[in-house]
TIMI-789588 format. One line per field, with one value per residue (C-alpha): x, y, z. Coordinates in Angstrom, 3 decimals, decimal comma. Layout:
! TIMI-789588
X	[X/...]
Y	[Y/...]
Z	[Z/...]
This chain:
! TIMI-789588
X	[23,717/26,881/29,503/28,572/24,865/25,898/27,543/24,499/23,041/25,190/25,023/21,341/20,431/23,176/20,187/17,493/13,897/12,195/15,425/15,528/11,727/12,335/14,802/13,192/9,785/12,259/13,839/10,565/9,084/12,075/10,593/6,925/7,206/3,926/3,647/1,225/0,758/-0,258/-2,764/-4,526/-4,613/-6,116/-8,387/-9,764/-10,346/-12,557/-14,420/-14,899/-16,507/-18,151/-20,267/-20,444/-22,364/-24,543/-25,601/-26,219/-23,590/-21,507/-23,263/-21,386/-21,712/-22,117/-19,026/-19,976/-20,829/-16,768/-15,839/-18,217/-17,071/-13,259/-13,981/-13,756/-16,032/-17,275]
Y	[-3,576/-2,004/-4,065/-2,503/-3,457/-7,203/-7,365/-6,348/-8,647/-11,333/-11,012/-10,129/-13,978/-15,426/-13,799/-16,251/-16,381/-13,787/-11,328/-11,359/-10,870/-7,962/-6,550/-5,951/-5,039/-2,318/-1,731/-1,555/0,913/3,064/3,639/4,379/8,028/9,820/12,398/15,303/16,593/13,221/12,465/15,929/15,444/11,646/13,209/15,811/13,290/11,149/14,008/15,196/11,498/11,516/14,951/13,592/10,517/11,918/14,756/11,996/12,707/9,229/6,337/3,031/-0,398/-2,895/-5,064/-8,352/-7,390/-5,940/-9,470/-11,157/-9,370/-10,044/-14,031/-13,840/-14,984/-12,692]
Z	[-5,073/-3,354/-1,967/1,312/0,854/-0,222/2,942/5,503/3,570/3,871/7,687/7,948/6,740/9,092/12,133/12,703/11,280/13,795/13,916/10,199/10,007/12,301/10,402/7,613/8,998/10,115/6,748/5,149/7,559/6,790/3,011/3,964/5,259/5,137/2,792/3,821/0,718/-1,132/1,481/0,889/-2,356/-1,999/1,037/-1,741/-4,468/-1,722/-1,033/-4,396/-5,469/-2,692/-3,348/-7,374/-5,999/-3,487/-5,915/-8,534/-10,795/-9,599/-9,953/-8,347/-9,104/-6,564/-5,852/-6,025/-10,056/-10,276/-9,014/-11,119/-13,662/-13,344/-12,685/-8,976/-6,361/-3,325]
């Protein structure tokens, strides 16, 4: 971490609870730009499982057996 970034920091937990909690709500928000051309691609995959399953080449388990399965209840 920069000396510059130590700094913020040091000042940013001198705020209280909620302006801190704001803070980095902002901070955070600041990393999570959309990116067009990952959600096509995710919007395509979607689609293309979708057509697998409905023309029977997907099959899909039911979730409460993927829970069961990994030792969690439903």
């Amino acid at each position: 971490m920069s000396a510059s970034a130590k700094t913020v920091l040091q000042e940013a937990l001198r705020l209280p609870p909620g302006e801190r909690a704001a803070l980095v709500e902002g901070l955070i928000g600041s990393l999570d730009q959309p990116d067009p051309a990952m959600d096509a691609l995710w919007l395509k995959e979607a689609e293309d499982r979708m057509a697998a399953y409905r023309a029977g080449e997907l099959g899909a388990v039911d979730a409460e057996q993927v829970f069961v399965k990994l030792g969690q209840r439903v």
